[in-house]
C-alpha positions as CSV (number, residue, x, y, z in Angstrom):
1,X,120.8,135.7,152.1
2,X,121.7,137.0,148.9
3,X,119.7,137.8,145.9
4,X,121.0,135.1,143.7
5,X,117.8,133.6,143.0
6,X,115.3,134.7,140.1
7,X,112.3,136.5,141.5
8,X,109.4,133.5,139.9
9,X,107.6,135.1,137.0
10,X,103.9,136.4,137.0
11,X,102.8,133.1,135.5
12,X,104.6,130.6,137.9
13,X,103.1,133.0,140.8
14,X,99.5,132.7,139.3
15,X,99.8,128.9,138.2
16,X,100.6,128.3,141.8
17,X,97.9,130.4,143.4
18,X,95.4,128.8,140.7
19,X,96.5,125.2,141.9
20,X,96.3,126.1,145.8
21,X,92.8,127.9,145.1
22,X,91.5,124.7,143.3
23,X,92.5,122.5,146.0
24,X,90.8,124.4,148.9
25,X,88.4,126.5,147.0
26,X,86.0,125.7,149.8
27,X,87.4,127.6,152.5
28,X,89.1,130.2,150.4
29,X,85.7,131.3,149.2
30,X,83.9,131.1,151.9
31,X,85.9,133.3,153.5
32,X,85.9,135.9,150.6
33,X,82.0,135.7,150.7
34,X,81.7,136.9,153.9
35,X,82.6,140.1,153.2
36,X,81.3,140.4,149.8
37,X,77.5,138.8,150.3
38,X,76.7,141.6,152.6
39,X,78.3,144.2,150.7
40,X,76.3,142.8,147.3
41,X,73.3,142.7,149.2
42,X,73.5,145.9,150.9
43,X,74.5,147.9,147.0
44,X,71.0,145.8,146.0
45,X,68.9,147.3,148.1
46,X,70.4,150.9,147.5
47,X,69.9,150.6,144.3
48,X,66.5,149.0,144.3
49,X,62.6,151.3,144.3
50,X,62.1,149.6,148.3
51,X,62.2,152.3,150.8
52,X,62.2,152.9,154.9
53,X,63.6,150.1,156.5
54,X,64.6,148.4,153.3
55,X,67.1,151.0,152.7
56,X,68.5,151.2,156.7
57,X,69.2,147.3,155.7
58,X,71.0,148.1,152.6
59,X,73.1,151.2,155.0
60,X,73.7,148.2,157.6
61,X,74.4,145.4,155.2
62,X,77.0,148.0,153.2
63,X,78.4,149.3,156.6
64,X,79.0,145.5,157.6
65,X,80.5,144.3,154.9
66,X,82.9,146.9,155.0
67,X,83.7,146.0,158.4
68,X,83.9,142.7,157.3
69,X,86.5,143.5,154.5
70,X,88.9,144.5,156.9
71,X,89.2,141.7,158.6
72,X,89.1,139.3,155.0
73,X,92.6,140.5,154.3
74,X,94.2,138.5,157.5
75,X,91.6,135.8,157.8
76,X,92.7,135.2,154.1
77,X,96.1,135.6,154.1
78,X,96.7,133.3,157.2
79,X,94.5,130.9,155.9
80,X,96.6,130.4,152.7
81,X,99.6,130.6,154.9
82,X,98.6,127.7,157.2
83,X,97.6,125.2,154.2
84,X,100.7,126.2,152.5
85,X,102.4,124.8,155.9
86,X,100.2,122.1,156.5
87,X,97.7,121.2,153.4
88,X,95.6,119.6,155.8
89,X,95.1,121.7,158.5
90,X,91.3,122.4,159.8
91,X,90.0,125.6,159.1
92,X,87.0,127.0,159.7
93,X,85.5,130.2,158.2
94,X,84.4,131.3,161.3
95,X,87.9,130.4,162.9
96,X,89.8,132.5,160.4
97,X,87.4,135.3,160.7
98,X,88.3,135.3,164.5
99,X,91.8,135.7,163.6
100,X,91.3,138.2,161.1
101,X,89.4,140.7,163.6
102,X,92.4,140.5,166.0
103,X,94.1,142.4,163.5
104,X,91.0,144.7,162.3
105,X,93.0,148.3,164.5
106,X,96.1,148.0,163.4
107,X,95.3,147.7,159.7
108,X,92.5,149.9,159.4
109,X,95.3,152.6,161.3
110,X,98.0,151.4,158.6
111,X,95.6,151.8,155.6
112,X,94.9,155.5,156.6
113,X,98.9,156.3,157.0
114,X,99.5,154.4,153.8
115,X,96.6,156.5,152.4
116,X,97.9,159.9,153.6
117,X,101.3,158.9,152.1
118,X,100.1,157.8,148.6
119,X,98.0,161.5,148.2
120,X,100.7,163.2,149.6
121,X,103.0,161.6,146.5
122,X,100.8,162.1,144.2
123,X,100.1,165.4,144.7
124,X,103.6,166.2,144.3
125,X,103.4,165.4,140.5
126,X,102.2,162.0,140.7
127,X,105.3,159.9,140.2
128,X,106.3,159.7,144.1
129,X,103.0,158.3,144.6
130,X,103.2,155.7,142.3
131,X,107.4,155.2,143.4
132,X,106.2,155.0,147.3
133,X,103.1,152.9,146.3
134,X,105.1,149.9,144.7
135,X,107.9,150.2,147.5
136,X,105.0,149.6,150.6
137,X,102.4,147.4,148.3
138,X,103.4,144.3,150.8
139,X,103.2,146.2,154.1
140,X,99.8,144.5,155.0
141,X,101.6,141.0,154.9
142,X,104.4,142.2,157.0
143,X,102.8,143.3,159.3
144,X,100.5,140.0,159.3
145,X,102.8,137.5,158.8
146,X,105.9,138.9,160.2
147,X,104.0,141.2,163.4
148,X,105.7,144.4,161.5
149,X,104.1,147.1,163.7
150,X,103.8,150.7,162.8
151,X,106.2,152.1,160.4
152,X,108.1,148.8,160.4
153,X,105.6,147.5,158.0
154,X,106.1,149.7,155.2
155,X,110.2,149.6,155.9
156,X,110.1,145.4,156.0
157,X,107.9,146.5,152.7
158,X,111.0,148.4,151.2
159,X,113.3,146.3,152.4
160,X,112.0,142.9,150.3
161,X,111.1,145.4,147.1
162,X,114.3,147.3,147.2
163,X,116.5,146.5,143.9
164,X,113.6,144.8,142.7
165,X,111.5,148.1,141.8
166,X,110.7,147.4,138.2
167,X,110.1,143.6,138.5
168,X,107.7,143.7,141.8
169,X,106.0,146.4,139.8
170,X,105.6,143.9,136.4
171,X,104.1,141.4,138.9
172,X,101.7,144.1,140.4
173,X,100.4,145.2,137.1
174,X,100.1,141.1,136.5
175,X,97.4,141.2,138.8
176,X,95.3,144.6,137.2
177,X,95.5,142.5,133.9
178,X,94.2,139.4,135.6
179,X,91.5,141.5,137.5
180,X,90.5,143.4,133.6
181,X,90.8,140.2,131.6
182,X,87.8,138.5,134.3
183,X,86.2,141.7,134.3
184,X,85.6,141.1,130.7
185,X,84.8,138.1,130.4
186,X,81.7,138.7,133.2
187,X,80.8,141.4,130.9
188,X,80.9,139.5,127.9
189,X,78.3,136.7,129.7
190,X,76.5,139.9,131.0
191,X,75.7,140.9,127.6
192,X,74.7,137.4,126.2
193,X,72.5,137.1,129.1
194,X,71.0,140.3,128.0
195,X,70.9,138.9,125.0
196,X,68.7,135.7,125.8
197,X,66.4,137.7,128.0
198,X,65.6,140.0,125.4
199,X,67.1,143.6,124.4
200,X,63.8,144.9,125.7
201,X,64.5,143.2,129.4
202,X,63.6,145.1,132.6
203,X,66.7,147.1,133.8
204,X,66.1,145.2,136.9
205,X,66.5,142.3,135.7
206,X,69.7,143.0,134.2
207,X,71.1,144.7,137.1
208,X,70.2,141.5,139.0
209,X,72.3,139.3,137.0
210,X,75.4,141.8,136.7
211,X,75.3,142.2,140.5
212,X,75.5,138.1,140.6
213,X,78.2,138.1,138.2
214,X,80.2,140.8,140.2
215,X,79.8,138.8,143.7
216,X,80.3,135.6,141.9
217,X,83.8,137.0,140.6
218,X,84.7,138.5,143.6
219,X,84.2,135.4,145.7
220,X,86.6,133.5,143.2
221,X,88.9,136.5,142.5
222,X,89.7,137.9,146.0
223,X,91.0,134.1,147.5
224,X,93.3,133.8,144.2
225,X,94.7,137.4,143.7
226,X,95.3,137.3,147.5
227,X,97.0,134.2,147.1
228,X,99.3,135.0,144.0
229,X,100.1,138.3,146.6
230,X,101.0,136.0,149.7
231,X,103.3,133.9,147.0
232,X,105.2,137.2,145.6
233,X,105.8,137.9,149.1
234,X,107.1,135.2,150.1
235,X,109.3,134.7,146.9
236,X,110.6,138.5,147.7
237,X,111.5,136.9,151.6
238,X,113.1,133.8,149.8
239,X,115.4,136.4,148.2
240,X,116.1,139.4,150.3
241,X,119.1,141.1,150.9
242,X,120.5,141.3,154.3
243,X,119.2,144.5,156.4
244,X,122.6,145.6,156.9
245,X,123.4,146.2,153.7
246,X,120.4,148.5,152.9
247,X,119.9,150.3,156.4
248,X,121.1,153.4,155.4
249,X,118.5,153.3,152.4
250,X,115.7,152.0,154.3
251,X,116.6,155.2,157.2
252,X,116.2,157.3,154.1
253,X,112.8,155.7,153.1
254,X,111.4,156.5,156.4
255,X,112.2,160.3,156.2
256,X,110.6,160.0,152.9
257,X,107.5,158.4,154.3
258,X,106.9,160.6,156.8
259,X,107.4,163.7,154.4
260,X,105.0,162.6,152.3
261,X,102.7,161.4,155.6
262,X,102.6,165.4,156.3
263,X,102.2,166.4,152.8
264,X,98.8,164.0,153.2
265,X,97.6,165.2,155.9
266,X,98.6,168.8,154.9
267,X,96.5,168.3,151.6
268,X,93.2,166.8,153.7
269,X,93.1,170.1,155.8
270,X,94.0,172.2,152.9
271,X,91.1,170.9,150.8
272,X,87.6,171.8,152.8
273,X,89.5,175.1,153.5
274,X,90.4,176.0,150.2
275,X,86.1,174.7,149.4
276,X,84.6,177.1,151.7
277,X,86.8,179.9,150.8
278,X,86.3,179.3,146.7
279,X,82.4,178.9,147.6
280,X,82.6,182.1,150.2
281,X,84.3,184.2,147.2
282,X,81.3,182.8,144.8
283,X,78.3,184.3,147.2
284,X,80.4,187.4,147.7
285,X,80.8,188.2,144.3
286,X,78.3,190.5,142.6
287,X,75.5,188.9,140.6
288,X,74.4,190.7,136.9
């Protein structure tokens, strides 16, 4: 299949994820607050005076939902894939969270690579990083939605964003700008709840409210920025040009990602050494 067909613009991707989001908002936030409610709850008792077994909650709770998140990416994404199917189809939070735990190893494996691959860009003046970053930004739904193991992911990644650098990127940065704009607009309701409280309000009470605010957001904006994600994706496979005509390129990418993999892991080793010799030279060195 060629690319003859328009990638759909930022808006149309959003308008759609807005309409499926409204139509099953139930589900898709449920699952979303999963993950977040423990991690909300967990920061809330970190940050509050209680102590002892209070703050082992918080640890747990944090620790969790962390857990938790891992697993919200596939519970999420084959969620929104099945109503997209079938708009009907019964799903359960639970259900999807079953699902999404199959899959907990191989992407909590990927996102390390991926990791290693991105610092090892960007410490090579910083542009790599960002190059390699927009060229794998899908890899997590290939290797959900397609079973893309290993390195596969990141090529089937390359693959569907190949020729299509500059306009998957436009789309990406769509999604920052969604995430700032909401960001604002909780902080803008933060401040006239301030406001109605009283400018001389506990800090408390204030931190109370933003932490509402920020799971309340969170619960809304994971589902729908997840969803407008699963749609680029699957605009980019509605559009992609045959593998044979971009093997030799995605062969290429490969040698590039494992480069970079290296340069990673090269930098994590480098860095505590580098520490405890800068720190060593700092006690050795004569004091006035």
């Amino acid at each position: 299949m060629n690319t003859t067909q328009p990638l759909p613009g930022p808006i149309s991707l959003f308008a759609s994820a807005w309409t499926l989001f409204k139509a099953h908002w139930k589900i898709l936030a449920g699952i979303a607050a999963v993950s977040s409610v423990p991690l909300y709850l967990g920061q809330a008792l970190g940050a509050s005076h209680l102590s002892g077994i209070w703050k082992l909650v918080g640890v747990l709770l944090t620790i969790g939902g962390a857990v938790l998140s891992i697993a919200l990416q596939p519970a999420l994404t084959l969620a929104v894939q099945s109503i997209s199917k079938e708009p009907a189809a019964p799903l359960t939070v639970k259900g999807q969270y079953s699902v999404g735990f199959r899959y907990f190893w191989p992407l909590a494996g990927l996102a390390i690579i991926h990791g290693l691959m991105i610092l090892g860009g960007v410490v090579l003046f910083i542009v790599p990083g960002i190059i390699i970053g927009v060229y794998s930004a899908l890899y997590t739904f290939s290797r959900i939605l397609d079973e893309k193991k290993g390195m596969m992911s990141f090529m089937e990644s390359y693959a569907l964003v190949r020729g299509r650098w500059w306009p998957v990127l436009g789309r990406l940065l769509f999604v920052v700008v969604i995430g700032i704009f909401l960001s604002l607009i909780s902080a803008g309701i933060l401040f006239l709840v301030r406001m109605a409280i009283g400018a001389g309000a506990a800090s408390s009470e204030a931190s109370a409210v933003a932490g509402i605010l920020k799971l309340a957001l969170n619960i809304v904006l994971i589902p729908l920025l997840l969803t407008y994600l699963y749609n680029l994706y699957v605009s980019l496979k509605g559009t992609v040009v045959p593998a044979a005509e971009g093997a030799t390129d995605t062969a290429a990418f490969r040698k590039w990602l494992i480069f970079f993999l290296v340069v990673g892991i090269l930098v994590l080793i480098l860095i505590p050494i580098i520490g405890l010799g800068v720190a060593a030279a700092i006690s050795a060195a004569p004091h006035p």
